[in-house]
BAFI-3210 file (N, C-alpha, C; in Angstrom, 3 decimals, decimal comma, padded with zeros to 6 digits):
// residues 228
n [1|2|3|4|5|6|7|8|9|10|11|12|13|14|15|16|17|18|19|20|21|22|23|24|25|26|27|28|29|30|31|32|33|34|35|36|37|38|39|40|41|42|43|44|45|46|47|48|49|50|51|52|53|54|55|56|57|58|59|60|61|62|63|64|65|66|67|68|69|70|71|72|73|74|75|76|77|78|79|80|81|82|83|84|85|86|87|88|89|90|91|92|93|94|95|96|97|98|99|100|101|102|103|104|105|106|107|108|109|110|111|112|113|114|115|116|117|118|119|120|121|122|123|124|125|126|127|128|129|130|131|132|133|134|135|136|137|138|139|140|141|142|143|144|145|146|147|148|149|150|151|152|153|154|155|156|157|158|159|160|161|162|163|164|165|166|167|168|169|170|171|172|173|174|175|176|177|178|179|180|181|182|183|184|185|186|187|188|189|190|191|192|193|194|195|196|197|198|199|200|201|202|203|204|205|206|207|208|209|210|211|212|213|214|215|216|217|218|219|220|221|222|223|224|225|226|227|228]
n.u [072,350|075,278|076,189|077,959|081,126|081,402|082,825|084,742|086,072|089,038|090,455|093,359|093,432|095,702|098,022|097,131|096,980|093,914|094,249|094,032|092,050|090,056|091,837|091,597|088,753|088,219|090,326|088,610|086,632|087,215|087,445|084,646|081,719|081,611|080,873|081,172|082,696|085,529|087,107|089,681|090,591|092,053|091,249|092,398|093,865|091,357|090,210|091,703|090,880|087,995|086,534|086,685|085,474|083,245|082,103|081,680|081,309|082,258|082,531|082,669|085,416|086,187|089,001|088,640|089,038|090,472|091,835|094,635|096,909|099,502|099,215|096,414|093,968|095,063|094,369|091,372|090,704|091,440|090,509|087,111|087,912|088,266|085,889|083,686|084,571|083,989|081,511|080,831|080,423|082,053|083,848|085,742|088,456|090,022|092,791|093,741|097,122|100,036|101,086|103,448|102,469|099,762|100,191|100,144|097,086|096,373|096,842|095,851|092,832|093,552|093,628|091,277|089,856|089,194|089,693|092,198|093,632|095,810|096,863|098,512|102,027|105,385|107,296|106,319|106,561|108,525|107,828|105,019|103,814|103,883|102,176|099,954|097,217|097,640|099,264|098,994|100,611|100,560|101,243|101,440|104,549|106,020|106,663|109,954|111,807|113,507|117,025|117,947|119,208|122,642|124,132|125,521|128,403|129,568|129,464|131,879|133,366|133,201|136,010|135,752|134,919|137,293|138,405|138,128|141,985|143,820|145,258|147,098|147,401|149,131|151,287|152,073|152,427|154,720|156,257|156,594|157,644|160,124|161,495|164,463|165,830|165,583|165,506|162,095|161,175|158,590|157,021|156,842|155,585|153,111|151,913|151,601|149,823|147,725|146,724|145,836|144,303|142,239|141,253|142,621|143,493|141,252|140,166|142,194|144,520|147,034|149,588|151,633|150,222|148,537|150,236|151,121|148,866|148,257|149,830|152,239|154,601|156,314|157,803|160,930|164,316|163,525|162,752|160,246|160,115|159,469|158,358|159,436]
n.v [163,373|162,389|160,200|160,525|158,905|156,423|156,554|154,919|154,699|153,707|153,180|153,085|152,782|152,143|153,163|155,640|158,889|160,860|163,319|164,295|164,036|165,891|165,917|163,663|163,089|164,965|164,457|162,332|163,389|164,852|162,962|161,923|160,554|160,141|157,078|155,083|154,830|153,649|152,734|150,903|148,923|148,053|148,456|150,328|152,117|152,717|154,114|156,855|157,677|157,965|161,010|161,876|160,152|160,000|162,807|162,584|160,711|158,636|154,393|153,012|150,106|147,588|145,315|142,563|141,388|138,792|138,269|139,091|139,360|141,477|143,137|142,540|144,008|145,089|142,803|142,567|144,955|144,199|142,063|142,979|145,338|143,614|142,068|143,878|145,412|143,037|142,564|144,909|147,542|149,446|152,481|153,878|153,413|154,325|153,970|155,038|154,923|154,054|151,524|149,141|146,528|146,495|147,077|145,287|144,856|147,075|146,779|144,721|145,409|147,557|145,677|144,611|146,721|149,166|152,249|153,702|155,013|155,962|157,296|158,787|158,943|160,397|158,723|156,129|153,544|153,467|151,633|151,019|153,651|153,582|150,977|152,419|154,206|156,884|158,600|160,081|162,470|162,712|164,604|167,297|168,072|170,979|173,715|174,196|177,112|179,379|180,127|182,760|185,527|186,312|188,739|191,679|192,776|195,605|198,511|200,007|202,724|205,870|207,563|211,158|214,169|215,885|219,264|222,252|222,779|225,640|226,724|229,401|230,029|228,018|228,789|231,195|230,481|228,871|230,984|232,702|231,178|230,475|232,256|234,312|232,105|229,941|226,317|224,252|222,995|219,996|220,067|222,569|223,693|222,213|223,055|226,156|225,441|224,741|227,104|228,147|226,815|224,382|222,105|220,730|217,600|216,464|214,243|213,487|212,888|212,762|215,002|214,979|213,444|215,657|217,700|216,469|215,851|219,084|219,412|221,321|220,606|218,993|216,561|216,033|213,958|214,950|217,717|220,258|220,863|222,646|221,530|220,116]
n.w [102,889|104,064|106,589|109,246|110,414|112,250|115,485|117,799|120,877|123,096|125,840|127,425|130,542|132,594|131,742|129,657|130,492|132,903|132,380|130,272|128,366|127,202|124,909|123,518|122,956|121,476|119,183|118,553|117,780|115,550|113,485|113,356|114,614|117,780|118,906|120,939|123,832|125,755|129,133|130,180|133,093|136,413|139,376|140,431|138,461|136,957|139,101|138,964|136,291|137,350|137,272|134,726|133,324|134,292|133,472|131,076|130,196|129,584|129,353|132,321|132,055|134,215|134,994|135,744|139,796|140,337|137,889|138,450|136,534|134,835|132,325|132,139|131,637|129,188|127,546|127,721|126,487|124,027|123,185|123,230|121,527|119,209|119,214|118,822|116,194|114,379|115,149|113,342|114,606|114,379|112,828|112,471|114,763|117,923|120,105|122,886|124,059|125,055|124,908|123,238|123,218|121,873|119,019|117,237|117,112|116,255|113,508|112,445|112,878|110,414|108,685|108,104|106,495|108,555|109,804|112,042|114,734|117,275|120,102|122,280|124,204|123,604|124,589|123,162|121,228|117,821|115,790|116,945|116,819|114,023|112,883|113,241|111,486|111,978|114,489|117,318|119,236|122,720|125,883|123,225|121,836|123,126|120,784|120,194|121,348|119,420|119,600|122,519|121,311|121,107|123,454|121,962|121,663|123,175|121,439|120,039|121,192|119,865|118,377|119,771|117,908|116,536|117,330|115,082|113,476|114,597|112,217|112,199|115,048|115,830|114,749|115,512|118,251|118,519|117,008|119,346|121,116|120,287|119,729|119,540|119,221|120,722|121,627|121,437|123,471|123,601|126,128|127,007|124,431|124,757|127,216|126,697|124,502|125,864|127,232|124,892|123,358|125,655|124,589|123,268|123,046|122,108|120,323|118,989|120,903|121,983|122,399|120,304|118,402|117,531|116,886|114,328|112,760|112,234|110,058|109,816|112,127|113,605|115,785|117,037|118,242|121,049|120,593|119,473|115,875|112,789|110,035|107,135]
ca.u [073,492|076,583|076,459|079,604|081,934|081,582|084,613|085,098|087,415|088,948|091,147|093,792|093,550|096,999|098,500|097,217|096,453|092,701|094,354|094,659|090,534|089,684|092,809|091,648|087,987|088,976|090,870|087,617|085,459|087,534|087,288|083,292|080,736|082,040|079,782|081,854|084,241|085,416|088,123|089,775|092,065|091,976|090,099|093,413|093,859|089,857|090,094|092,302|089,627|086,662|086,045|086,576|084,272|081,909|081,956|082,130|080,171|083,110|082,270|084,266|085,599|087,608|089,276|088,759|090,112|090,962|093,005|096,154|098,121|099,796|098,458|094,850|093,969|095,539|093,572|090,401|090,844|091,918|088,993|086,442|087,558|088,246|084,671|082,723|084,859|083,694|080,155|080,402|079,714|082,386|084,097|087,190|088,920|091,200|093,417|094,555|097,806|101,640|101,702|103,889|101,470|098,748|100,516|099,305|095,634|095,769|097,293|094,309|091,558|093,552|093,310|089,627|089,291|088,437|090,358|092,988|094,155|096,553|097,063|099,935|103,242|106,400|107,570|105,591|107,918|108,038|107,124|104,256|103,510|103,335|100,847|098,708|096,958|098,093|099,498|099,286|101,634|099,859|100,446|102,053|106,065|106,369|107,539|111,225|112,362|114,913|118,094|117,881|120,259|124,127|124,080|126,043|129,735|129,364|129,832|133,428|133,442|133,567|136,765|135,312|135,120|138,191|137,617|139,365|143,108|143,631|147,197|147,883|147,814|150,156|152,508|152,228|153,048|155,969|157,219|156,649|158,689|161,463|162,528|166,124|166,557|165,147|164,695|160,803|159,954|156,751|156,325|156,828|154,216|151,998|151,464|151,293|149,051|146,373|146,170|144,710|143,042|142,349|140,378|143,521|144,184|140,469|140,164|143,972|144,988|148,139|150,018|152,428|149,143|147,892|151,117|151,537|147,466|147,918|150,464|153,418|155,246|157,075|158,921|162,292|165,137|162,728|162,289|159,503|160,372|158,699|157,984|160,014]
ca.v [163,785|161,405|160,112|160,842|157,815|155,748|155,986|154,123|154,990|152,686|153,955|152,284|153,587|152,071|153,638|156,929|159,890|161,405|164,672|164,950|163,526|166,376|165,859|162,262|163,431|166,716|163,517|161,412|164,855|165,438|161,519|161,737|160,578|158,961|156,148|153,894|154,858|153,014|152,982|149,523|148,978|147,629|149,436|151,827|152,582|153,220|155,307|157,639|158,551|158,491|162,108|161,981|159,323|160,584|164,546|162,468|159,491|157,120|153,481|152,085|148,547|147,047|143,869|141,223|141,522|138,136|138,494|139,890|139,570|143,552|143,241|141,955|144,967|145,370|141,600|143,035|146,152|144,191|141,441|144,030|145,728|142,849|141,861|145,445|145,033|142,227|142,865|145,935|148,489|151,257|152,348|154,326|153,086|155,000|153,628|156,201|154,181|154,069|150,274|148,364|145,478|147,235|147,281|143,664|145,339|147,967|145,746|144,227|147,020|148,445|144,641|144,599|147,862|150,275|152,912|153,144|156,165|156,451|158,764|158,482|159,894|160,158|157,084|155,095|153,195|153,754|150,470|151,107|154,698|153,331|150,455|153,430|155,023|158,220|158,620|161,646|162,304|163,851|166,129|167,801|168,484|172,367|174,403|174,629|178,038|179,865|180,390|183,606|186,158|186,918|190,103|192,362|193,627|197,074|199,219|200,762|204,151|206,793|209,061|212,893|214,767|217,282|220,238|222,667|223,130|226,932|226,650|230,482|230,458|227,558|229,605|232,429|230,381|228,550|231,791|233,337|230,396|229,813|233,693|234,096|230,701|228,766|225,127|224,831|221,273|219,441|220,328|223,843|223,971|221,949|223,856|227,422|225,640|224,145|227,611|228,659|225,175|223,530|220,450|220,261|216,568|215,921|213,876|213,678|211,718|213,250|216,620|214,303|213,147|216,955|218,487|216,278|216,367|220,074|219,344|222,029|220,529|217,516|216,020|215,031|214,293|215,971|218,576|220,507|221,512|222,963|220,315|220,899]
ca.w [103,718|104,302|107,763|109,658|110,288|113,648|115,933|118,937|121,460|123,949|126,427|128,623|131,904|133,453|130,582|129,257|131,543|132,169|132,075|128,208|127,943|126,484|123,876|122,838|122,596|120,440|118,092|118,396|117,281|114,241|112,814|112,917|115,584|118,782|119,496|122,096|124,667|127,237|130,000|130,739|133,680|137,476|140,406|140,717|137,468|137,075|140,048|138,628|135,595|137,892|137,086|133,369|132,953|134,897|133,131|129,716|129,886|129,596|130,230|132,965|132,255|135,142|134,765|137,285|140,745|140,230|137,334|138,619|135,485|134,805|131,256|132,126|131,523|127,588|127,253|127,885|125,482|122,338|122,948|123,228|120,076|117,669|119,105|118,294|114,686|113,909|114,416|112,453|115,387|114,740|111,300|113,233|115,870|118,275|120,967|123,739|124,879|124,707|125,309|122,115|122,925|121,029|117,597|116,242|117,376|114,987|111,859|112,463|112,424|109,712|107,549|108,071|106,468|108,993|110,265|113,255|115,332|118,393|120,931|123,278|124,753|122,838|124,590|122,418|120,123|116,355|115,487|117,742|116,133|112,373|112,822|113,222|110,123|112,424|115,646|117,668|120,477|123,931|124,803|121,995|122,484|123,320|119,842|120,410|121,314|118,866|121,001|122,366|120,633|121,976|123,809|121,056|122,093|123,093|120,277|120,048|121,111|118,737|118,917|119,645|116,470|116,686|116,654|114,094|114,260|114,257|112,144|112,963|116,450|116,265|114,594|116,706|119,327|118,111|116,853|120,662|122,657|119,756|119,509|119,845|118,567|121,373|121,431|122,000|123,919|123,544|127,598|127,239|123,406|125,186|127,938|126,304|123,651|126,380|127,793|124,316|122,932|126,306|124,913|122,095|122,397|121,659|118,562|118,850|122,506|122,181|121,593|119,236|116,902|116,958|116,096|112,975|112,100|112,177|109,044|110,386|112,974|114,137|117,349|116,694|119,088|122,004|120,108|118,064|114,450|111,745|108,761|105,962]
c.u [074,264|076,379|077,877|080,431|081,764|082,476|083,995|086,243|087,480|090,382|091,916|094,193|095,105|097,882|098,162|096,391|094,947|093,131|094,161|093,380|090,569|090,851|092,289|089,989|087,573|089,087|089,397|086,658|086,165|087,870|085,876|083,022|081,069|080,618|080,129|082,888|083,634|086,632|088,589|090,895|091,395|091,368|091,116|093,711|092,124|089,818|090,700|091,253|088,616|085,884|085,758|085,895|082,793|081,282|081,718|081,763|080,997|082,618|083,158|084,431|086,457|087,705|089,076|089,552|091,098|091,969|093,867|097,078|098,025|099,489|097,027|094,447|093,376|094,640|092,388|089,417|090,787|090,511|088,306|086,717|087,660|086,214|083,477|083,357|084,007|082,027|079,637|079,944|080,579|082,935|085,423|087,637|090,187|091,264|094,131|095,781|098,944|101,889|101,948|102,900|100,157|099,017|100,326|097,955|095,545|096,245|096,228|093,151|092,328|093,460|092,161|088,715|089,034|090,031|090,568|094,071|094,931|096,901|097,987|100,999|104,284|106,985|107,513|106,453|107,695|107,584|105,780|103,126|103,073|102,822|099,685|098,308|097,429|098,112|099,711|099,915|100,901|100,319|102,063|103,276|105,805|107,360|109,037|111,449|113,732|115,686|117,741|118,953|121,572|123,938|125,891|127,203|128,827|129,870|131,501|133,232|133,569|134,503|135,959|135,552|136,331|138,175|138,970|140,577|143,219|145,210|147,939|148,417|148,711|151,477|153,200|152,572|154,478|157,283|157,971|157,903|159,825|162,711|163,775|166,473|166,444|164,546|163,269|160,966|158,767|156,364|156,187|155,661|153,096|151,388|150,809|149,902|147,567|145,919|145,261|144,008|143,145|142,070|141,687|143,998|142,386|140,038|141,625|144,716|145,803|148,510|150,803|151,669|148,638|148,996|151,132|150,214|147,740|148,958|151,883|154,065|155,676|157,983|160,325|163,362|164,760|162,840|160,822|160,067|159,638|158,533|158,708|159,425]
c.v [162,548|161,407|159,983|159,445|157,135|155,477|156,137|155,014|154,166|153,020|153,094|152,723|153,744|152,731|155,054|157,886|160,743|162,902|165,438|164,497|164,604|166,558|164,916|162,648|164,407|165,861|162,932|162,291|164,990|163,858|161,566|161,574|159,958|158,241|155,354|155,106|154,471|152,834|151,535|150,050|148,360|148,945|150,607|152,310|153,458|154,518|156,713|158,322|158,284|159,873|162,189|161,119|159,455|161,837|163,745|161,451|158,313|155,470|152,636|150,630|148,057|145,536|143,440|141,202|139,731|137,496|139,695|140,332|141,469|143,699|142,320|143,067|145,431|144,375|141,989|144,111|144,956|142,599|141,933|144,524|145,005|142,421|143,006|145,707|144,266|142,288|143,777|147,212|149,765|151,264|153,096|153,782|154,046|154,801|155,229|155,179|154,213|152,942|149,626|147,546|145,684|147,236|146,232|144,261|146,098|147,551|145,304|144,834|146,924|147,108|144,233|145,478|148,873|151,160|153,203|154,469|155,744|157,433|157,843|159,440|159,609|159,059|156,189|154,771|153,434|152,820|150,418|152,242|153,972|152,357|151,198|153,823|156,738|157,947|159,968|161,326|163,295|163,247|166,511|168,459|170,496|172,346|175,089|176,092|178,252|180,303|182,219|184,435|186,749|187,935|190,506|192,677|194,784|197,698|200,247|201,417|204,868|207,685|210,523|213,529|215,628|217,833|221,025|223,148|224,598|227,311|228,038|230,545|229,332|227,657|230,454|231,636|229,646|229,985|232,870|232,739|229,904|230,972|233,228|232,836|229,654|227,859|224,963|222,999|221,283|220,121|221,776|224,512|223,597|222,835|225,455|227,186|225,397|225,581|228,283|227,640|224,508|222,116|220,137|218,702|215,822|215,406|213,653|212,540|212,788|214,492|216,152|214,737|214,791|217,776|217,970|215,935|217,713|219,847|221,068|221,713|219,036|217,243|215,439|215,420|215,132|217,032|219,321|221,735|221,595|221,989|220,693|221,353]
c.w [104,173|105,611|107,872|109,833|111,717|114,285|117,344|119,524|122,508|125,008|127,425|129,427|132,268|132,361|130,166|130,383|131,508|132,126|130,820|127,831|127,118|125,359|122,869|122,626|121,223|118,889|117,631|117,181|115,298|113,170|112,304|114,253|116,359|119,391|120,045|122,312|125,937|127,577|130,394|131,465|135,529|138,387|140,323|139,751|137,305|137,802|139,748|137,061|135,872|137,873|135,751|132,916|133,277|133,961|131,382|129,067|128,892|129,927|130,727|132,143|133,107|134,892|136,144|138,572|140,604|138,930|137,171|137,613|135,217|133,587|130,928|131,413|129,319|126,664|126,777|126,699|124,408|122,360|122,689|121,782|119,153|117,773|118,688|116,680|113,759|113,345|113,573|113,054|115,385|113,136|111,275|114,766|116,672|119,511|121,757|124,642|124,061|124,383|123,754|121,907|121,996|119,639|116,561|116,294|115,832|113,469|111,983|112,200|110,728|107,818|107,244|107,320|106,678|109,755|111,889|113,490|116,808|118,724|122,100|123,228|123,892|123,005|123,852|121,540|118,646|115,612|115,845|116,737|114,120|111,897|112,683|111,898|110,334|114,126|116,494|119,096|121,439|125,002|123,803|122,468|122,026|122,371|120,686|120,200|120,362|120,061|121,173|121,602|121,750|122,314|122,411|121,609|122,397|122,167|120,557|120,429|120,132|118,597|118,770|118,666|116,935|116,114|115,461|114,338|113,676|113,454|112,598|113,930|116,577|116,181|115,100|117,844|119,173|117,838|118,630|120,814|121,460|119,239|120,164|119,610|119,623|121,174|122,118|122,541|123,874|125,003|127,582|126,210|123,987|126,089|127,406|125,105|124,487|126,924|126,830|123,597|124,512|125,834|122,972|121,696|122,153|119,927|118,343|119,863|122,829|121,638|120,165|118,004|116,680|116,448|114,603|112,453|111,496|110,581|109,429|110,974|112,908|115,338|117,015|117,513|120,331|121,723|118,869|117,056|113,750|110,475|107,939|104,631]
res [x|x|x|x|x|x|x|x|x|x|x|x|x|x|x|x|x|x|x|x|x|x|x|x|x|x|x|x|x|x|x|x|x|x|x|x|x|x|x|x|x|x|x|x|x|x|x|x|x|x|x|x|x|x|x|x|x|x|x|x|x|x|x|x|x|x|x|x|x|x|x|x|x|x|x|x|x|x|x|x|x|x|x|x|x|x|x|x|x|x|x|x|x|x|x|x|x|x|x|x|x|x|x|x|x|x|x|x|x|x|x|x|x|x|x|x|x|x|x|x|x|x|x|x|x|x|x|x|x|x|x|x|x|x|x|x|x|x|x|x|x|x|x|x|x|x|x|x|x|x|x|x|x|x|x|x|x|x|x|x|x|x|x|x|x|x|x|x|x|x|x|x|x|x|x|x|x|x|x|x|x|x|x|x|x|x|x|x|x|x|x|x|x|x|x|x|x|x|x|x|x|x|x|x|x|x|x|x|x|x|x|x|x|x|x|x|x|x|x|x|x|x|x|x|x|x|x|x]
***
């Protein structure tokens, strides 16, 4: 049986968050066998993954109260792993840190042979990112939502089917109100016609559009005439 691969992990406190531990562990798990990790960074940095080291059997490393420098810290880290390289003690390496300064580190690992992972925030520069043999970004940018969709117009209305025109009775009434040779107005057809189609301009609007639907009639000069 193939033993699994030896990966290190080395974690820079002032730099990557212990919130995402179980992210950079998860990474460690799917390389092979983590056999080093350790936390470098000053008492306040430290202090901040005092739980995750504890639950996870991190080993602290704090730098020196007496070296102040703001990348003691980064020093510490990249000694440490060229020295556990060298002797031959891991066979993956993986940095949890944003910091650029790190990107000569892993040209290094990765000219020795052995393999070289990062974990970090998008921040991290791309120069930074492709020293890596792989760089994973944590935590992982939230899958972009499709836009939601335009609310739709409201659909047109539909004009009301109209109903059927009865052409008799419009004859019969034309012939009623034009006996003796009277001019019939639209006000006077309309009326006599709503008392027997009330819903007559449905499907129509107008008495106009239903007189010349019905194919008999027409308005001309305010008058209605028969079609020729």
């Amino acid at each position: 049986m193939t033993a699994k691969p030896r990966v290190a992990l080395f974690i820079d406190a002032e730099n990557a968050s212990a919130k995402y531990v179980q992210d950079y562990l998860r990474r460690c798990g799917e390389l092979g066998k983590l056999t080093i990790a350790r936390c470098y960074g000053g008492a306040a940095g430290l202090k901040r993954w005092d739980k995750a080291m504890k639950d996870h059997h991190i080993v602290p490393m704090q730098t020196s109260p007496g070296a102040a420098k703001e990348n003691a810290s980064d020093f510490a880290l990249t000694i440490d792993v060229v020295s556990l390289l060298h002797r031959g003690l891991f066979d993956h390496a993986v940095i949890a840190s944003s910091d650029a300064d790190f990107m000569q580190l892993a040209i290094h690992i990765r000219e020795q042979g052995k393999g070289i992972d990062g974990l970090g925030e998008s921040k991290a520069t791309k120069p930074l990112q492709s020293a890596f043999d792989k760089f994973t970004i944590i935590p992982a940018a939230a899958p972009k939502r499709a836009p939601a969709p335009k609310p739709s117009s409201a659909p047109a209305k539909k004009l009301a089917s109209a109903p059927a025109i009865d052409t008799a009775m419009l004859l019969d009434i034309y012939r009623k109100l034009s006996a003796n040779g009277k001019a019939v107005t639209p006000r006077v057809f309309g009326t006599e016609l709503s008392v027997k189609m009330p819903n007559y301009k449905k499907g129509h609007r107008t008495l106009e559009n239903f007189l010349r639907h019905s194919g008999l009639f027409k308005i001309e000069n305010g008058v209605i005439r028969p079609l020729d």
